[in-house]
N, CA, C and O atoms as CSV, one atom per row, in Angstrom:
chain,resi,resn,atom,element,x,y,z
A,1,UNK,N,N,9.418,0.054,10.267
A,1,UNK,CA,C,9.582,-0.109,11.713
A,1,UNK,C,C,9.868,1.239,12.365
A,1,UNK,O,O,9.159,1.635,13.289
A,2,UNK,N,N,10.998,2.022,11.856
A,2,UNK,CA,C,11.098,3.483,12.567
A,2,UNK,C,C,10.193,4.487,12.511
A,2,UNK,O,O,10.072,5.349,13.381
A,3,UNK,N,N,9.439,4.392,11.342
A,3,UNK,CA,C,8.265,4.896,10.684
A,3,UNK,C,C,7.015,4.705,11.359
A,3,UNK,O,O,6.080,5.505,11.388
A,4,UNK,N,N,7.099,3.199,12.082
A,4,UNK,CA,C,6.120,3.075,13.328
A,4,UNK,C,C,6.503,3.859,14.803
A,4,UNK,O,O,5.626,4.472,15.412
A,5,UNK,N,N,7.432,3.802,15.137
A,5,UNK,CA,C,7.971,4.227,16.146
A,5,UNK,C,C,7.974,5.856,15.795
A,5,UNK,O,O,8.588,6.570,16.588
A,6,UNK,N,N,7.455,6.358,14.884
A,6,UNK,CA,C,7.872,7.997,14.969
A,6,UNK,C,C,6.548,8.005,15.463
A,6,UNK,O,O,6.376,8.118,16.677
A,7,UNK,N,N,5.680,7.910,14.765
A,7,UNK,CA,C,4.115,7.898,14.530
A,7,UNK,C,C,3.573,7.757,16.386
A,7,UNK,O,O,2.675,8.288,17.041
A,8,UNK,N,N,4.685,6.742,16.707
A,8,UNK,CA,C,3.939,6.548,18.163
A,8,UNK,C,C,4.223,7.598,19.302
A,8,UNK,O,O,3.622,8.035,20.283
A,9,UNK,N,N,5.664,7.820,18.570
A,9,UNK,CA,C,6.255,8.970,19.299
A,9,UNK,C,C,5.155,10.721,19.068
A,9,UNK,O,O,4.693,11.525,19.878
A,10,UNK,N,N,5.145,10.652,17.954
A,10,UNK,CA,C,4.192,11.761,17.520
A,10,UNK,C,C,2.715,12.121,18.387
A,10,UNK,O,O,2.240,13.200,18.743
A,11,UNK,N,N,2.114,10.356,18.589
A,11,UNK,CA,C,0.914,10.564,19.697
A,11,UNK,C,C,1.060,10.465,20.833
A,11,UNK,O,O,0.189,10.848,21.614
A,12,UNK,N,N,2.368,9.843,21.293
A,12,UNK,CA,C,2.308,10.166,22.789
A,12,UNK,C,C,3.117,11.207,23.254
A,12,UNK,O,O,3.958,11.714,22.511
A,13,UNK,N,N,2.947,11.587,24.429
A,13,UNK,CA,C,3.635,12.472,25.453
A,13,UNK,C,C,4.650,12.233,25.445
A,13,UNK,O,O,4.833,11.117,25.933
A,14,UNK,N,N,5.585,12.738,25.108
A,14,UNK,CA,C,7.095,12.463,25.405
A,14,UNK,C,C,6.868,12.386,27.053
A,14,UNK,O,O,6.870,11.324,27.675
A,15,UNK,N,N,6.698,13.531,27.574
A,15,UNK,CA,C,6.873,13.414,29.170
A,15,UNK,C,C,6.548,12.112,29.975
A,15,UNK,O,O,7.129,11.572,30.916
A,16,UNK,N,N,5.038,11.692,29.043
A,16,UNK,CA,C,4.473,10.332,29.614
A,16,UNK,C,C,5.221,9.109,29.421
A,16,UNK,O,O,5.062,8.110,30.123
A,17,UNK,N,N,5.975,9.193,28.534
A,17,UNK,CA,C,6.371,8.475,27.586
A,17,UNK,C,C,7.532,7.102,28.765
A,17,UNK,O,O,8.473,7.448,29.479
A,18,UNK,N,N,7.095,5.857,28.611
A,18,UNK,CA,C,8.212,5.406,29.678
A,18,UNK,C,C,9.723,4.641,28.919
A,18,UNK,O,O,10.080,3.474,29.079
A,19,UNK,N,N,10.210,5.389,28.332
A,19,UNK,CA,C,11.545,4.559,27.993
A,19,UNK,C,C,11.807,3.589,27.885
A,19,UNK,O,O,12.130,2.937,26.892
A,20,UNK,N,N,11.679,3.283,29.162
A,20,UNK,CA,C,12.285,2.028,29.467
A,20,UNK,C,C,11.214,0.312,28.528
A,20,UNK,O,O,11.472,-0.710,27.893
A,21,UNK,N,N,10.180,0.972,29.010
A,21,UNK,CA,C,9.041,0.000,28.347
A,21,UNK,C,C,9.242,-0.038,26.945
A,21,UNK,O,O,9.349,-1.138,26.402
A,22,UNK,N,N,9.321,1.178,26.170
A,22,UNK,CA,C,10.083,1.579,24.767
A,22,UNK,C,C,10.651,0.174,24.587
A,22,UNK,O,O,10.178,-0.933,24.331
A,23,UNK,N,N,12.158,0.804,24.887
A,23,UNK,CA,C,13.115,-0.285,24.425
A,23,UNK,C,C,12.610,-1.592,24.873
A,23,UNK,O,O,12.808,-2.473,24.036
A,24,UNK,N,N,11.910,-2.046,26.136
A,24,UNK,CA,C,11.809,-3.659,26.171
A,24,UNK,C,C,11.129,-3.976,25.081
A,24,UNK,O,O,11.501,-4.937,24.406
A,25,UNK,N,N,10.095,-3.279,24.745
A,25,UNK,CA,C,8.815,-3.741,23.714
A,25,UNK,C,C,9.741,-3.935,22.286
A,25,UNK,O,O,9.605,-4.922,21.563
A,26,UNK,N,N,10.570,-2.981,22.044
A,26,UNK,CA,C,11.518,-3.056,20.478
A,26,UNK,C,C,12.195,-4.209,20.631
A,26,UNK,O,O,12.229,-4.940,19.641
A,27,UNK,N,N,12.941,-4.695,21.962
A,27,UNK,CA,C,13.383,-6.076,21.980
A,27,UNK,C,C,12.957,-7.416,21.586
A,27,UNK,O,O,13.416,-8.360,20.944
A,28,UNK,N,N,11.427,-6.988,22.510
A,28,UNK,CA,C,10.776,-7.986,21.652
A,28,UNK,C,C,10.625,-8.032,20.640
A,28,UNK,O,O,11.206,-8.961,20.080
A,29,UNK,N,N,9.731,-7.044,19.716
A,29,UNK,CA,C,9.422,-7.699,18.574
A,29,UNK,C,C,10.616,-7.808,17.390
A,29,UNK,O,O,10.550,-8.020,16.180
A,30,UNK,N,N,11.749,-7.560,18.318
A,30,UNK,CA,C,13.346,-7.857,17.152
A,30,UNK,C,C,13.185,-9.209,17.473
A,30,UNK,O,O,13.005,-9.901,16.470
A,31,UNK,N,N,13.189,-9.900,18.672
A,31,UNK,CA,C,13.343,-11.371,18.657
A,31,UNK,C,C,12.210,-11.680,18.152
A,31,UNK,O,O,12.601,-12.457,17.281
A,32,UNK,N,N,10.706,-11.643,18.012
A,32,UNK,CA,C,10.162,-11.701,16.861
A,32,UNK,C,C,10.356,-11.985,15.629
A,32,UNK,O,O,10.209,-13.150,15.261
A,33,UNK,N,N,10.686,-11.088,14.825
A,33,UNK,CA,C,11.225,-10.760,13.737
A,33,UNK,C,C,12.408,-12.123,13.352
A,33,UNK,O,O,12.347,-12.883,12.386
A,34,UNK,N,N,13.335,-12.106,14.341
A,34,UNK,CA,C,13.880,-13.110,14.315
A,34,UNK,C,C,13.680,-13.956,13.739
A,34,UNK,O,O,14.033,-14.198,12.584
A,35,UNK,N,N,12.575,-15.056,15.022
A,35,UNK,CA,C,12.208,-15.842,15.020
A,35,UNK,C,C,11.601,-16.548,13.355
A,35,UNK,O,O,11.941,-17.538,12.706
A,36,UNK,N,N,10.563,-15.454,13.137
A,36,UNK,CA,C,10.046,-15.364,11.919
A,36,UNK,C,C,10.618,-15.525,11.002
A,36,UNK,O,O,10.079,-16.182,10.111
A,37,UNK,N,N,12.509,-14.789,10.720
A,37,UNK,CA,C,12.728,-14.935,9.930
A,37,UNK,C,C,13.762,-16.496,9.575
A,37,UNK,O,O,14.279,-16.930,8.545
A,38,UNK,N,N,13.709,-16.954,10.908
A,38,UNK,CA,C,14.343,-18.176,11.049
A,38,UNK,C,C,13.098,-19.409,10.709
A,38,UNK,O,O,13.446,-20.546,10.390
A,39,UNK,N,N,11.737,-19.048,10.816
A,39,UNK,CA,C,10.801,-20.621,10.420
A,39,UNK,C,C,10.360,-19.819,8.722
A,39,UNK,O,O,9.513,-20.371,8.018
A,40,UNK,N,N,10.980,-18.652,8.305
A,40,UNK,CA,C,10.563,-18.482,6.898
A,40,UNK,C,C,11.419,-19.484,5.692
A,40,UNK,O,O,11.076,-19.943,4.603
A,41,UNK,N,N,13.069,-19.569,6.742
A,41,UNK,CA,C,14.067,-19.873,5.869
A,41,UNK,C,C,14.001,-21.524,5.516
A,41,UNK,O,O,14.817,-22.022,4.740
């Protein structure tokens, strides 16, 4: 997962880069992840 997030960091623009969208998008796919790991159990 951080390993994705470097990689993305690596191709985009930091300058371009919008933060904020960042973190919503990591929110999601944590509740994702979640989710997933709650219909695995």
């Amino acid at each position: 997962m951080i390993r994705l997030i470097q990689r993305l960091l690596k191709y985009t623009s930091i300058k371009h880069l919008d933060y904020q969208l960042l973190i919503d998008s990591l929110g999601k796919l944590r509740e994702i992840a979640k989710k997933i790991k709650l219909n695995e159990q």
